[in-house]
LOPA-779482 format. One record per residue: residue in three letters; x, z, y of N, C-alpha, C in turn. Coordinates in Angstrom, 3 decimals, padded with zeros to 6 digits, always signed. Each point is the difference from the previous one (the first is absolute). Layout:
N
TIMI  type        nu        nw        nv       cau       caw       cav        cu        cw        cv
TIMI   ALA         X         Z         Y         X         Z         Y         X         Z         Y
...
//
This chain:
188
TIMI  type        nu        nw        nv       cau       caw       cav        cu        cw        cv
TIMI   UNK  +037.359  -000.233  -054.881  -000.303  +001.282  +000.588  +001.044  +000.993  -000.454
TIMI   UNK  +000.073  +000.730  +001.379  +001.194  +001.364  -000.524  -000.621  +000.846  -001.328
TIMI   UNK  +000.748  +000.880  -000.266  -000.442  +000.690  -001.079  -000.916  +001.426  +000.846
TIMI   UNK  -001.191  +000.234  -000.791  -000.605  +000.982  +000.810  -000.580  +001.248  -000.653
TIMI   UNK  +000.664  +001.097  +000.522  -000.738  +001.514  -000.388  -001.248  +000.395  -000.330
TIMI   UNK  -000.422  +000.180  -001.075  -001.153  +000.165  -000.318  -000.540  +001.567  +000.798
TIMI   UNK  +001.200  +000.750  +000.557  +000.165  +001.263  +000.194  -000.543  -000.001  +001.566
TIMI   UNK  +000.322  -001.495  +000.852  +000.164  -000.150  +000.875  -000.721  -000.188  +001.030
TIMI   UNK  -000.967  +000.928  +000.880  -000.834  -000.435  +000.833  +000.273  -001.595  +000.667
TIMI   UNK  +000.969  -000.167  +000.396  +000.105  -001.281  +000.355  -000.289  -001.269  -000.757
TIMI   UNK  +000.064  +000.221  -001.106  -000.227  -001.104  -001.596  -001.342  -000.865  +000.654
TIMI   UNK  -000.990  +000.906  +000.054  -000.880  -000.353  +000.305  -000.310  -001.371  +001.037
TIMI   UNK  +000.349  +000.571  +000.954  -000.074  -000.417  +001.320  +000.789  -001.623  -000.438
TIMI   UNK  +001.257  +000.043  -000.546  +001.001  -001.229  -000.293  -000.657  -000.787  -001.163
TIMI   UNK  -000.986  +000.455  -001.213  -000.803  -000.581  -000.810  -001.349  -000.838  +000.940
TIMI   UNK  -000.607  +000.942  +000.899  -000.514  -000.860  +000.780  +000.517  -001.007  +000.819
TIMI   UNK  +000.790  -000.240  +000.815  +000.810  -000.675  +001.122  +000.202  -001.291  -001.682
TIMI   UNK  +000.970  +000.381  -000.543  +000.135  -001.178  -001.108  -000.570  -000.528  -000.460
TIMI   UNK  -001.437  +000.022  -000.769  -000.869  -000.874  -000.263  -001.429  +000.438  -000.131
TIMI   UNK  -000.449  +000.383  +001.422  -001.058  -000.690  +000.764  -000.227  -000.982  +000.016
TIMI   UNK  +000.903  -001.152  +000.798  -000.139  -001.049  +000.619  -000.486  -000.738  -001.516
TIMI   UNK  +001.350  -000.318  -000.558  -000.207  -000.648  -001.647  -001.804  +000.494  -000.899
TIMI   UNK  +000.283  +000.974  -000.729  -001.251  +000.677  -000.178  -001.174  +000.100  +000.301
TIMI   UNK  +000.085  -000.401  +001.330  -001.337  +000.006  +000.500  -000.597  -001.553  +000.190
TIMI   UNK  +001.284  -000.673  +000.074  -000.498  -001.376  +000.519  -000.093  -001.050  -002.006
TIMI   UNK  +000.123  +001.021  -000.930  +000.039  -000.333  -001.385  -001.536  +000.745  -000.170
TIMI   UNK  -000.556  +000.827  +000.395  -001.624  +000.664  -000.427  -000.768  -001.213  +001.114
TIMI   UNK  +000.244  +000.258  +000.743  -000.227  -000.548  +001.621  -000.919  -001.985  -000.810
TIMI   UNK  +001.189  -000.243  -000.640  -000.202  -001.680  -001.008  -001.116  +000.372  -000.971
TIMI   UNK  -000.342  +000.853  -000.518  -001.125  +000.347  -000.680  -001.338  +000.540  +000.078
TIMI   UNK  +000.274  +001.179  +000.986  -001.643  +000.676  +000.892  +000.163  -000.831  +000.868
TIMI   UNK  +000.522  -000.983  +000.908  -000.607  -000.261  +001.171  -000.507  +000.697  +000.759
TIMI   UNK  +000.475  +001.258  +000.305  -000.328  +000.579  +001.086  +001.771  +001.103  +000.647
TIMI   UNK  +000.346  -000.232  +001.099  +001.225  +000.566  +000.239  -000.341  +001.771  -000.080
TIMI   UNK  -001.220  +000.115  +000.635  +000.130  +001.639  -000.030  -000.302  +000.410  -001.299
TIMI   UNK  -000.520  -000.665  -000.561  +000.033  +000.733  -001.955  +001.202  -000.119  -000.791
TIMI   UNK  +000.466  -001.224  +000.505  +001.705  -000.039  -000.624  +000.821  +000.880  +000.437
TIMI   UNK  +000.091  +000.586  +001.156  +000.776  +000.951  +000.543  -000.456  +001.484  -000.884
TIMI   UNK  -001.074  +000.101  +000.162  -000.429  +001.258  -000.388  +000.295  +000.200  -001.670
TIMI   UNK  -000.591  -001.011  -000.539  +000.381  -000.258  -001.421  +001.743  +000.096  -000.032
TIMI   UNK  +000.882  -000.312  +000.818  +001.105  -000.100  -000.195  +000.729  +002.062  +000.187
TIMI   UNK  -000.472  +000.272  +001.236  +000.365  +001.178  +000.575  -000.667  +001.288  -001.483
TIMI   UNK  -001.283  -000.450  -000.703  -000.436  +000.582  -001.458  +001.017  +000.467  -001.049
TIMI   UNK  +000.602  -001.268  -000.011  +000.739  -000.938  -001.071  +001.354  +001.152  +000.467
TIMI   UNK  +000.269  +000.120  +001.161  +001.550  +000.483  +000.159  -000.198  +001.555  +000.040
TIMI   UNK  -001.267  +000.450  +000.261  -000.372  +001.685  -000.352  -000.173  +000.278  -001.148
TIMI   UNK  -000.394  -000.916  -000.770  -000.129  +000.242  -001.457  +001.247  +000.200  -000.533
TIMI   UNK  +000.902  -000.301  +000.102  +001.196  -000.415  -000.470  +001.002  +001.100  +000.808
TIMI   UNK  -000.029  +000.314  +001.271  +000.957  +001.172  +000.321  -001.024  +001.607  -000.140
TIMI   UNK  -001.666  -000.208  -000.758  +000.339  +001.431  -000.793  +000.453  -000.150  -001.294
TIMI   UNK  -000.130  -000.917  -000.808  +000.276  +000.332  -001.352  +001.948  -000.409  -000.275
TIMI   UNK  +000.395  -000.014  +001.238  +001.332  -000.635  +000.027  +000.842  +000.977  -001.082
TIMI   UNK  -000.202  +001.321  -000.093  +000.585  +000.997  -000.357  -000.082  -000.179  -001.263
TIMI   UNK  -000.802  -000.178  -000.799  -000.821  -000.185  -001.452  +000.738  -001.530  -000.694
TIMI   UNK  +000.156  -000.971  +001.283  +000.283  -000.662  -000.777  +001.966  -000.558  -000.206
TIMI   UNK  -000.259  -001.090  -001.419  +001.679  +000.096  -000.273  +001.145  -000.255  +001.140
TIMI   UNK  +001.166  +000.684  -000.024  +000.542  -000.329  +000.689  +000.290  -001.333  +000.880
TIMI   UNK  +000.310  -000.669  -001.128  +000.346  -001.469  -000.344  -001.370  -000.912  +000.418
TIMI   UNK  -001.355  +000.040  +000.681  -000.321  -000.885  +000.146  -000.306  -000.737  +001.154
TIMI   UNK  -000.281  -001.072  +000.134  +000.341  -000.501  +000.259  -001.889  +000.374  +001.816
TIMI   UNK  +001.047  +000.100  +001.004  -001.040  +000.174  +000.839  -000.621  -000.989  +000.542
TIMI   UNK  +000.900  -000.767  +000.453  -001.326  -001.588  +000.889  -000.968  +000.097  -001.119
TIMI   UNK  +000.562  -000.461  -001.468  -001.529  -000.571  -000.928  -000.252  +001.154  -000.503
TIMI   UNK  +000.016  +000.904  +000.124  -000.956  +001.269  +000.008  -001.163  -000.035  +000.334
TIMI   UNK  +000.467  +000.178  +002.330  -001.112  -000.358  +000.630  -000.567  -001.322  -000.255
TIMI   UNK  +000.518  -001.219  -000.062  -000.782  -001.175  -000.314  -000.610  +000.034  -000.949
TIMI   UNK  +000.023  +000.230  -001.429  -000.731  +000.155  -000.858  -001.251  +000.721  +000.605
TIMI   UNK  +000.355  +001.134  -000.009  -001.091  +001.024  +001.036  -000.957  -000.871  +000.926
TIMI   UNK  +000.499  -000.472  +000.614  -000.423  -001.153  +001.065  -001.361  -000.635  -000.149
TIMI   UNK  +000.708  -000.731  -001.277  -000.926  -001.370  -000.713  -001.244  +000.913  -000.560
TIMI   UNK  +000.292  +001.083  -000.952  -000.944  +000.601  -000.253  -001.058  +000.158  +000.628
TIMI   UNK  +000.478  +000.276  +001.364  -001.298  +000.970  +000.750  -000.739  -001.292  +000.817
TIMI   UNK  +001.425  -001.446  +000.371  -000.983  -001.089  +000.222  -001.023  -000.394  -001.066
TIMI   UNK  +000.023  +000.188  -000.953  -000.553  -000.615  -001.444  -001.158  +000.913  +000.011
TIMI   UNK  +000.145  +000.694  +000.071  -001.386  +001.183  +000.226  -000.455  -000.135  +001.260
TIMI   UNK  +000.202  -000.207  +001.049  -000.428  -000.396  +001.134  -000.866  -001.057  -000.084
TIMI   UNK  +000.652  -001.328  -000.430  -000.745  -001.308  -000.258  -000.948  +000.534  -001.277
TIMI   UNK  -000.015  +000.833  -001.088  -001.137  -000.473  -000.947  -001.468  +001.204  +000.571
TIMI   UNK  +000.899  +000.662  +001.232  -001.439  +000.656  +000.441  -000.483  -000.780  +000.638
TIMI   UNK  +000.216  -000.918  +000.931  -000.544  -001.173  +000.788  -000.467  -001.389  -000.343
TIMI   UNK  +000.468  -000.193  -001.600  -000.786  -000.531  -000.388  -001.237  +000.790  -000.843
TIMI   UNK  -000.077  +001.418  -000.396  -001.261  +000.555  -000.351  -000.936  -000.667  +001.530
TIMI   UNK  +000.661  +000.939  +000.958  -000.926  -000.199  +001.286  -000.546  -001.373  +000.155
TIMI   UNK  +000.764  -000.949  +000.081  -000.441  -001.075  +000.334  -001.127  -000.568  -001.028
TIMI   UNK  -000.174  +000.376  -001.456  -000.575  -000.471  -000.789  -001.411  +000.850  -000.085
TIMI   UNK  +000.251  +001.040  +000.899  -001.311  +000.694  +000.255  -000.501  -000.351  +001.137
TIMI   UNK  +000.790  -000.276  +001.003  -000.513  -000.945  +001.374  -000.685  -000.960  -000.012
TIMI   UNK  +000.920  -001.008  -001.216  -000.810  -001.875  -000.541  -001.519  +000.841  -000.569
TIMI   UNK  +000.018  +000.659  -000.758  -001.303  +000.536  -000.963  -000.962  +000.664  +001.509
TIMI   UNK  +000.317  +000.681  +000.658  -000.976  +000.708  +001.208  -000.416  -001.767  +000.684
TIMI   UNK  +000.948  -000.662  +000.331  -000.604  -001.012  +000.782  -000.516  -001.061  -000.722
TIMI   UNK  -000.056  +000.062  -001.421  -000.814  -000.979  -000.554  -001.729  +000.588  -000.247
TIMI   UNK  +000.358  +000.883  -000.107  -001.518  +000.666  -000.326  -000.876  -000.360  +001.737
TIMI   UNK  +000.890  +000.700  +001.001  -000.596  -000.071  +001.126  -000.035  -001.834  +000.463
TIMI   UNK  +000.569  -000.778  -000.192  -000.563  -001.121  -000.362  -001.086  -000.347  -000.713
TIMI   UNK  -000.150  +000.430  -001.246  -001.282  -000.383  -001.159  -000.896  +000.744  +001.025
TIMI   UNK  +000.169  +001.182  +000.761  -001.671  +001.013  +000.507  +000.188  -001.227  +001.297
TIMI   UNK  +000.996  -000.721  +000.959  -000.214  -000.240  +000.620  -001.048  -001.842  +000.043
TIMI   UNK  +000.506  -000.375  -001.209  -000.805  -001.479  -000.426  -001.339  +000.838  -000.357
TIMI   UNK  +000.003  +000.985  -000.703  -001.573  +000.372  -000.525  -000.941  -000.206  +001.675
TIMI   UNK  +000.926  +000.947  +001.135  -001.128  +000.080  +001.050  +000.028  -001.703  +000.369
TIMI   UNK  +000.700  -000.323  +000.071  -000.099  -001.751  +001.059  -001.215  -000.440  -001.029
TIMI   UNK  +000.265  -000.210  -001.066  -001.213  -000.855  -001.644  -000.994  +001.108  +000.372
TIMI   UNK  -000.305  +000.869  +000.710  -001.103  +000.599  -000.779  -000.880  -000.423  +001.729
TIMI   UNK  +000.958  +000.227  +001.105  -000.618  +000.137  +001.423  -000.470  -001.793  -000.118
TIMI   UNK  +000.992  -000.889  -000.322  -000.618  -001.452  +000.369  -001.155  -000.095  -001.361
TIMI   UNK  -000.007  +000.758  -001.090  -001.494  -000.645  -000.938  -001.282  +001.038  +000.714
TIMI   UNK  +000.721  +000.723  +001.258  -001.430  +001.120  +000.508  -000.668  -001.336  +000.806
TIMI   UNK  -001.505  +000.544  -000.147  -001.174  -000.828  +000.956  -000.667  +000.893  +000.403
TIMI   UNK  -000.506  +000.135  +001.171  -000.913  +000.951  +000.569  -000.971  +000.001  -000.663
TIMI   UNK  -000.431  -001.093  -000.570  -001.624  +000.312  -000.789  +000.619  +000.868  -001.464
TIMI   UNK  +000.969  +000.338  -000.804  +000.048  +000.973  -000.634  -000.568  +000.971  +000.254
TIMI   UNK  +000.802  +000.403  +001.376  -000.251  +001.425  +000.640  -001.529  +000.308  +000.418
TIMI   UNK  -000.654  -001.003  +001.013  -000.805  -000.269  -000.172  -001.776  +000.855  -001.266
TIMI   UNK  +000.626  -000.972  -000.906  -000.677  -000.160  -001.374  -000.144  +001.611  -000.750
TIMI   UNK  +001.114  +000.337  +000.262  +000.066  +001.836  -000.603  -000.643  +000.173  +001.024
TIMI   UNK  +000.184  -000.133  +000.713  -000.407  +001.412  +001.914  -001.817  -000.449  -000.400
TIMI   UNK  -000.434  -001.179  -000.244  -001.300  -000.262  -000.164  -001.063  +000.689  -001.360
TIMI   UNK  +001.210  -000.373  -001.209  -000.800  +000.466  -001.310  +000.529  +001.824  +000.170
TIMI   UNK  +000.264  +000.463  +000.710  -000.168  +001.638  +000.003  -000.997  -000.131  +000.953
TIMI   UNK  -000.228  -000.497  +001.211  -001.363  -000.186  +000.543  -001.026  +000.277  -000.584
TIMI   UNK  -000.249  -000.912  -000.957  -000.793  -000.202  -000.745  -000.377  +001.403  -000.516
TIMI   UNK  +000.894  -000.020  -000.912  +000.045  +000.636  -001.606  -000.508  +001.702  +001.286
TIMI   UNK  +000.235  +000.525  +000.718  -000.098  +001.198  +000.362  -001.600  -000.477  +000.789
TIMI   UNK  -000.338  -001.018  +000.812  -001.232  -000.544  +000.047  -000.942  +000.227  -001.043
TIMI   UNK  +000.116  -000.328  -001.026  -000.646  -000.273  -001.200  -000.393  +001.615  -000.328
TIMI   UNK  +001.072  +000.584  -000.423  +000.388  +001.171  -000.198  -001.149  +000.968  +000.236
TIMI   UNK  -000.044  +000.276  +001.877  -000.786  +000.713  +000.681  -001.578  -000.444  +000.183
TIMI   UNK  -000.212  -001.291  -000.970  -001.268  -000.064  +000.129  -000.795  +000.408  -001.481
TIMI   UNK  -001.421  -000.317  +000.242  -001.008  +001.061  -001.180  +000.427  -001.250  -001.130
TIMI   UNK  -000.613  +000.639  -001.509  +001.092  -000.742  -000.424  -001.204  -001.273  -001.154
TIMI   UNK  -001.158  +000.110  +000.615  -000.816  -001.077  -000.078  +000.465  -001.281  +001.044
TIMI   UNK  +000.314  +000.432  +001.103  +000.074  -001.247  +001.182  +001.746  -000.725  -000.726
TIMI   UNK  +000.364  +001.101  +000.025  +001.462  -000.594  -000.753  +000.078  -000.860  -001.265
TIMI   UNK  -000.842  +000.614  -000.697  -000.178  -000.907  -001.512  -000.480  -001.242  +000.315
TIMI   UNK  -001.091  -000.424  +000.998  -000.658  -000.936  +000.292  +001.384  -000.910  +001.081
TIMI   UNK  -000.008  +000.855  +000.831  +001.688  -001.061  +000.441  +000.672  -000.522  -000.615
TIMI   UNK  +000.780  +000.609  -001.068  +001.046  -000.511  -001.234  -000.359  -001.001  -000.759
TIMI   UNK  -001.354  +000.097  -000.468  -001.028  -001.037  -000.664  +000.271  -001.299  +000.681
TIMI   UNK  -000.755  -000.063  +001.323  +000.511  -001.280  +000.878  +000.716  -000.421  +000.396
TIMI   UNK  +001.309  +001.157  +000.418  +001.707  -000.697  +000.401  +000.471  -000.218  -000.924
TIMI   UNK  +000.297  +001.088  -000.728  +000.907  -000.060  -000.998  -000.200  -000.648  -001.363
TIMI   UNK  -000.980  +000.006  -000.504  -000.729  -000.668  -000.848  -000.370  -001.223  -000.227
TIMI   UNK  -000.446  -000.213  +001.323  -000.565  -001.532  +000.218  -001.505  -000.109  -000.542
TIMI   UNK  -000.106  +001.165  -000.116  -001.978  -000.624  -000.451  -001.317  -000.519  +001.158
TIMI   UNK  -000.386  -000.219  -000.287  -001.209  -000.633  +001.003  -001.113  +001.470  +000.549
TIMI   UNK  -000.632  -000.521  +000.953  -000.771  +001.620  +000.749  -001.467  +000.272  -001.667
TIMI   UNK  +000.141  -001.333  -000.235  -001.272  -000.117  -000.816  +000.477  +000.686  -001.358
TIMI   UNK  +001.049  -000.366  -000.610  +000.292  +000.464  -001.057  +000.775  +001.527  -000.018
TIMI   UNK  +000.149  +000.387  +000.883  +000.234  +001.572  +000.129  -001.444  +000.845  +000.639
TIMI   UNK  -000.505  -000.720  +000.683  -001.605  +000.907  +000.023  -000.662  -000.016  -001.416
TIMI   UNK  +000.474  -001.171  -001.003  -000.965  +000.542  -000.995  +001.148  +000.549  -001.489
TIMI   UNK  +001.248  +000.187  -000.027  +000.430  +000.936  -000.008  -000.169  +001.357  +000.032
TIMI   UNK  -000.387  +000.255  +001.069  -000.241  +001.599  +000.878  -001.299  +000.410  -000.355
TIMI   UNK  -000.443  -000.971  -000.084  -002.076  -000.063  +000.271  -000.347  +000.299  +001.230
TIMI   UNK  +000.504  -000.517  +000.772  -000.020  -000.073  +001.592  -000.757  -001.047  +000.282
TIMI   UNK  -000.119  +000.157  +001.700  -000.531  -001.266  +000.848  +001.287  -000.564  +000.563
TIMI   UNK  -000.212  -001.639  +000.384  +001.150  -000.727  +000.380  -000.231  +000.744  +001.252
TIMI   UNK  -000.821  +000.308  +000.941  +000.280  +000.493  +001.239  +000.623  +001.290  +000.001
TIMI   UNK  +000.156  +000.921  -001.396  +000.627  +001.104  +000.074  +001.856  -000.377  -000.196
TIMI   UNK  -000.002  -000.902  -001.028  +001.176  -000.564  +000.190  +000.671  -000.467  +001.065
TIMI   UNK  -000.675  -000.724  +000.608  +000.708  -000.287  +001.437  -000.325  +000.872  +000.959
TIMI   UNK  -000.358  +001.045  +000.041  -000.042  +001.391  +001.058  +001.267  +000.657  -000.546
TIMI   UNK  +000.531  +000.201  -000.948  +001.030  +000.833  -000.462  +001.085  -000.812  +000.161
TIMI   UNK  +000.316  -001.390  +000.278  +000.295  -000.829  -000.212  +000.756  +000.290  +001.323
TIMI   UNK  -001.142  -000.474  +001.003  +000.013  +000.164  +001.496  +000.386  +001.428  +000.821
TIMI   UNK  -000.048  +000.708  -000.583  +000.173  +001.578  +000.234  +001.614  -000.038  -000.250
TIMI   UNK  +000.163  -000.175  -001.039  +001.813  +000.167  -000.013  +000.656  -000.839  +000.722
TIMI   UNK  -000.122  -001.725  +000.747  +000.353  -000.556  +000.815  +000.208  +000.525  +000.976
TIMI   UNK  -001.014  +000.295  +000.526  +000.105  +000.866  +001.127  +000.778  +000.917  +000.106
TIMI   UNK  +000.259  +000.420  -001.231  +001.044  +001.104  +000.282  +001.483  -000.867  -000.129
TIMI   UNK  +000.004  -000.539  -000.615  +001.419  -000.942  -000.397  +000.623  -000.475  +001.526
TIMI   UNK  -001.265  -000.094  +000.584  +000.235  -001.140  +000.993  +000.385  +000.989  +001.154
TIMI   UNK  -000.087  +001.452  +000.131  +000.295  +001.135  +000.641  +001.412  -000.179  -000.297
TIMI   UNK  +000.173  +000.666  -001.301  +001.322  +000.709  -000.532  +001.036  -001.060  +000.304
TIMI   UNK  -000.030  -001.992  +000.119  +000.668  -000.929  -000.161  -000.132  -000.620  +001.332
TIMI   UNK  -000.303  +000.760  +000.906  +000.003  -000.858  +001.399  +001.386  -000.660  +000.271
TIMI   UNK  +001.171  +000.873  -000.267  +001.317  -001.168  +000.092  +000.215  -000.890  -000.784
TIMI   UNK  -000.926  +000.035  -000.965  +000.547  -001.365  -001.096  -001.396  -000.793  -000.147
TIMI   UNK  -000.484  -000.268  +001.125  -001.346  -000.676  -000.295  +000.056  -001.262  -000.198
TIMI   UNK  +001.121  -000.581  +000.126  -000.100  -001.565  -000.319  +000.113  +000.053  -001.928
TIMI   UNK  +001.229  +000.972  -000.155  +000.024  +000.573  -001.783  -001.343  +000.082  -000.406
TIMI   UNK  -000.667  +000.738  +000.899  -001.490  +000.668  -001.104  -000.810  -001.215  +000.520
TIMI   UNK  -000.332  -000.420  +000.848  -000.729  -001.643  -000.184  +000.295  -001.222  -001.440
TIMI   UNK  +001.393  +000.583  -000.111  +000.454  -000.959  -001.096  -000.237  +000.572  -001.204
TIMI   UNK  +000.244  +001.034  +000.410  -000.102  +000.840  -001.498  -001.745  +000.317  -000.379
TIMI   UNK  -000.928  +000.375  +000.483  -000.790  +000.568  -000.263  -001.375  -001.211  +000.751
TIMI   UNK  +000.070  -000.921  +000.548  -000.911  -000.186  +000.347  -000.357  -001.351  -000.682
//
């Protein structure tokens, strides 16, 4: 290369024309991408014709800008590998949430759903009734005791037991009309 004026609007213009091509196709081997090598390159040669003034006479300009160059490729690539290592980390997580839904949808059974939607049935069933007929329900479902051994429990009659008995069915059997094959199984 001719010798060139630092003074010289034209410098410029002849620093570009000269090694572009080179320069760019040397970043170009490292980002893999042509329009970041260019740009990184065109950086590299602004950096260098403002501080041109500042710096020694004597040095040396191609590896000025090339030095310059590599730098800003080198910082280029270690931001893209931050990015990328936050990309791998975003898509592994959204992997782990995405196996959670597949493992969680194939161990679902409708009778889960089911089974809750029924025992709040219940439990608000239970709830709204007097709370003798309820005690005497719980006794026999939940409990497992016999009509005989909770009438004398209570000091009741077995026919009062099975009226309270029969009284909340009836209602069960209201509140559970969509799940009546459930409450046949469950309760009868």
């Amino acid at each position: 290369m001719g010798s060139i004026d630092n003074r010289d609007s034209n410098g410029f213009s002849k620093l570009f024309e000269e090694y572009k091509e080179p320069f760019t196709r040397f970043a170009n081997s490292y980002v893999r991408d042509i329009v970041v090598a260019e740009s990184l390159f065109v950086d590299s040669l602004v950096e260098y014709w403002q501080r041109r003034t500042t710096l020694p006479p004597d040095v040396n300009i191609p590896g000025y800008i090339l030095t310059t160059l590599k730098n800003k490729a080198l910082n280029y690539l270690r931001h893209q590998r931050v990015q990328d290592t936050a990309s791998d980390y975003i898509k592994r997580q959204a992997h782990v949430e995405l196996e959670f839904r597949i493992n969680s949808l194939e161990n679902f059974t409708t009778e889960q759903l089911f089974t809750e939607e029924i025992r709040e049935i219940v439990r608000q069933t239970l709830e709204s009734m007097p709370y003798k007929s309820r005690r005497i329900f719980e006794m026999s479902r939940f409990e497992h005791r016999r009509n005989t051994e909770i009438a004398q429990m209570l000091n009741i009659s077995v026919k009062t037991v099975e009226f309270h008995i029969s009284k909340i069915l009836k209602v069960l059997r209201v509140n559970l009309k969509d799940y009546m094959l459930c409450f046949l199984v469950l309760f009868m």
